[in-house]
N, C-alpha and C positions, 0 to 999 in steps of 0.2 A: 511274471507273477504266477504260471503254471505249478512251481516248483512245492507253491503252498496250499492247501484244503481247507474252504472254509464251509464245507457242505454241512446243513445241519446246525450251522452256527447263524446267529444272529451277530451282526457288525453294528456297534452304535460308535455314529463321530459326534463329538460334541465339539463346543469353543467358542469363543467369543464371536457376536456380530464381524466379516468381513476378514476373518481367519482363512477361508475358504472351504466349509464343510461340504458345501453343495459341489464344486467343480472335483475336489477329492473322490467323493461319493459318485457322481459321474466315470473319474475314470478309473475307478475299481470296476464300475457294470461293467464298463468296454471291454473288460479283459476275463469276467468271469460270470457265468449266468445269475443272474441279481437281481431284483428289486429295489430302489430306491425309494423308499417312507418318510419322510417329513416329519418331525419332531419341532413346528416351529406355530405358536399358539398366533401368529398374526396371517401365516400364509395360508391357512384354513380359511381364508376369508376372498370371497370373489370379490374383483371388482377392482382391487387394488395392485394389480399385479408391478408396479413399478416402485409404488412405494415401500409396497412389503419384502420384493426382491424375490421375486418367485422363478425359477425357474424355470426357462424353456423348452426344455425335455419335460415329459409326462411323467409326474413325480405321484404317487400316490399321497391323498390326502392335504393335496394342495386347490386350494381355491373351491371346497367344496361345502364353505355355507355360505348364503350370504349376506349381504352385511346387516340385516336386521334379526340375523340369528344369536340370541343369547349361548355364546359357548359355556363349555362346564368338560374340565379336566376327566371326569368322570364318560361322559360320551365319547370323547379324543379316545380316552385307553380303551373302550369297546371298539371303537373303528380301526385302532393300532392295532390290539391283538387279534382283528380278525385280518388283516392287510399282511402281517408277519404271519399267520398261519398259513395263509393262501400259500405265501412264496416258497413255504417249507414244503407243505404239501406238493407242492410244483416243482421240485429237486431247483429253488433257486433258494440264493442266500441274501436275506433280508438284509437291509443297510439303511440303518434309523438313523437322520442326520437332522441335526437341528441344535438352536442355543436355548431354546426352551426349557429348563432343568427338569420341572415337573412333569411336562409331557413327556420327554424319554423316559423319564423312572416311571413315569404311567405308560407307557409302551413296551418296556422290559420286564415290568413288574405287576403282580396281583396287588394296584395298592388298596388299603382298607380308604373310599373316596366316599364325602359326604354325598347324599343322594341330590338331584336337581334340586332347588328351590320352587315353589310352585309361583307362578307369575303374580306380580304386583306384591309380594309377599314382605320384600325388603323396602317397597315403598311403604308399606301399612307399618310396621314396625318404626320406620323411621316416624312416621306423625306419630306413634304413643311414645317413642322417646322422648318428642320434644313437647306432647301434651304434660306427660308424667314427670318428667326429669329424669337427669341419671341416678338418684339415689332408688326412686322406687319402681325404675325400670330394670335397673341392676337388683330388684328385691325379687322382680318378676321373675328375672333370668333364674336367680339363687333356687325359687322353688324348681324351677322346671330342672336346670342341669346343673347343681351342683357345684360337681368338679371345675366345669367350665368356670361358676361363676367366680372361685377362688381364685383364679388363673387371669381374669380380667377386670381392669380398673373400671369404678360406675361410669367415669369423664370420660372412658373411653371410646365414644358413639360407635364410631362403625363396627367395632368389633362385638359390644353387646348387640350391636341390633344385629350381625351377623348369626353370632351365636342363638339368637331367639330365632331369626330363621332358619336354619338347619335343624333348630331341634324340634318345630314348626313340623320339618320336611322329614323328620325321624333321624336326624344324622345330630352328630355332635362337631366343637370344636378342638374336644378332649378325645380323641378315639380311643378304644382300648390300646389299639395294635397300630405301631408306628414302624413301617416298613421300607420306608423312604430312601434309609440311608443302609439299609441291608445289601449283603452281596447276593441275596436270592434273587434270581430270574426266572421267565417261566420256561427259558429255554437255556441251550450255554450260549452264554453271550461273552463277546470279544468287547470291550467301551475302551474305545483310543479318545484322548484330547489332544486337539487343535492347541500348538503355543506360537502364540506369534511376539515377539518384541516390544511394547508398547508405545515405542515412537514408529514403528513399521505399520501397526495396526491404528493409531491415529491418525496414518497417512493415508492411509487405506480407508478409512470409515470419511476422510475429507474428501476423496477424490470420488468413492461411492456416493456423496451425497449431491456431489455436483453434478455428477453426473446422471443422476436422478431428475433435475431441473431442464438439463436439459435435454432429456427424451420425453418431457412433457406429463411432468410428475402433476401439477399446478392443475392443467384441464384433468387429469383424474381426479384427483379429489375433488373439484370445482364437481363432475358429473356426481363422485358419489357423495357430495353432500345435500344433493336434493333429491334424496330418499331415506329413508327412518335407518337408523343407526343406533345399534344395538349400545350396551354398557362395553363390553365386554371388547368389541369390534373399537368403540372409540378411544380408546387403548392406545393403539397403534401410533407408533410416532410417528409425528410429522402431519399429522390430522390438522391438526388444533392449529400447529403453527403456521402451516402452509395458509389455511384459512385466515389468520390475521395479524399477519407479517407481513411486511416487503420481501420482495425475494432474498438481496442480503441476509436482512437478518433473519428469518426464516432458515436460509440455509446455515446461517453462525448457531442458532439455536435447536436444530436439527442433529447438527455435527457432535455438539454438546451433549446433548440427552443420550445419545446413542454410544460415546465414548463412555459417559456416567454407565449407562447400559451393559457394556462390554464389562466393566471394572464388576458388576455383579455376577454377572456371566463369569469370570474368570472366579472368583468366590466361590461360586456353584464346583466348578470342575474340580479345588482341589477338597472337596465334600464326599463326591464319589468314590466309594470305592471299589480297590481292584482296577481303576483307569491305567493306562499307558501314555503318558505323553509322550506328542510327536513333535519338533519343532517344525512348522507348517512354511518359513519362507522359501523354500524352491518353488517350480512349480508343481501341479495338480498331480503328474503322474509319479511325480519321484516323491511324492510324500504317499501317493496312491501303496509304491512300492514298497515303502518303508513299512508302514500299518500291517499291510497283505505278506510282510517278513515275519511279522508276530505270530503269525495262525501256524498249525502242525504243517508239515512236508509230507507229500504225499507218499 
């Protein structure tokens, strides 16, 4: 992999859950000065490292809130763009890997992001929706943000009451500027996708799941569920069902969500644009090769 220069560039792998962006992204560092950055909204979370599938190598931006930490896309891309600047700064080349769609495009890109919520903010909102109703909480929304309010049905709770808190927090649901799906980055960025076969990658997502049970997924969650758990953190699959399933079906229903999972993930990737798909079945280093064929020759 000498042959090719990726100094100055940003590497983002994206792909479905169990593609293998983390071991790809691994053996690119091996072979060229690099950082490895995390683009994956469940592994920012301590505590759960088996569930979430965290890697063992020191990944930046892994396992660094914890689980009573309310996340927000918006924080993620302040800690991304400053994690990618360090490594430029540092003659290495960033390599953002994750299935998270909106944290890589918030890590590659200036997105226009609603500001935080202020705490307890979507709980109060939710008691005047269901004090007032949807017609004249949907009257409330109409004064405050308009655009928004055209844009969402009154029946549709979570999303009025979301929109009244953001616009609560100074942010909208309407932004001006929709940059999401632009090819601007803040840097030049390389975005390769992971493709895996979909009976390969449901083989893969059944054998990762069992194999989760048995490195003792069960006592993690068991520890982290006796302590406060954020919205945001209880997300995470395999939470809910580990806690109240049998292991069987806990792992059938595991298996399940996380396939459903993938199939979004894969939706996401062909959204991107300017991506390169790679087909991802050999192993780690020879898809590592392929990708690292795409950059300029020195």
């Amino acid at each position: 992999m000498s042959t090719a220069d990726l100094s100055g560039t940003v590497l983002a792998i994206f792909g479905p859950t169990a593609s293998g962006k983390t071991a790809v992204a691994e053996a690119i560092a091996d072979t060229i000065p690099a950082e490895v950055i995390s683009a994956d909204s469940m592994q920012v979370y301590d505590g759960l490292p088996i569930l979430t599938n965290q890697p063992e190598r020191a990944t930046a931006l892994v396992a660094i809130w914890p689980l009573d930490h309310e996340g927000s896309v918006a924080e993620y891309q302040r800690l991304a763009h400053a994690a990618i600047d360090a490594a430029l700064a540092h003659g290495r080349t960033p390599i953002v890997a994750g299935g998270t769609g909106l944290y890589l495009r918030a890590a590659l890109a200036e997105l226009d992001l609603p500001p935080a919520p202020q705490p307890g903010a979507r709980e109060r909102w939710e008691r005047v929706y269901d004090r007032l109703g949807p017609e004249q909480t949907h009257a409330a929304l109409a004064e405050r943000d308009p655009q928004t309010a055209q844009a969402v049905h009154p029946n549709d709770r979570r999303r009025v009451v979301r929109a009244l808190e953001l616009h609560e927090a100074g942010g909208s649901l309407a932004p001006p500027r929709d940059r999401l799906w632009s090819q601007e980055t803040r840097h030049p960025t390389l975005i390769v996708g992971l493709e895996v076969p979909k009976p390969l990658l449901d083989e893969r997502i059944r054998r990762r799941t069992e194999a989760m049970f048995e490195d003792g997924v069960e006592a993690e969650v068991e520890r982290a569920r006796h302590g406060p758990i954020s919205k945001t953190a209880s997300q995470i699959i395999g939470l809910r069902e580990i806690a109240e399933l049998p292991r069987a079906d806990a792992i059938e229903a595991i298996a399940l969500a996380t396939r459903q999972y993938a199939a979004y993930q894969r939706k996401w990737m062909r959204r991107i644009p300017g991506i390169h798909g790679v087909v991802a079945q050999s192993g780690p280093a020879e898809v590592a090769a392929e990708i690292v064929a795409f950059a300029p020759a020195n």
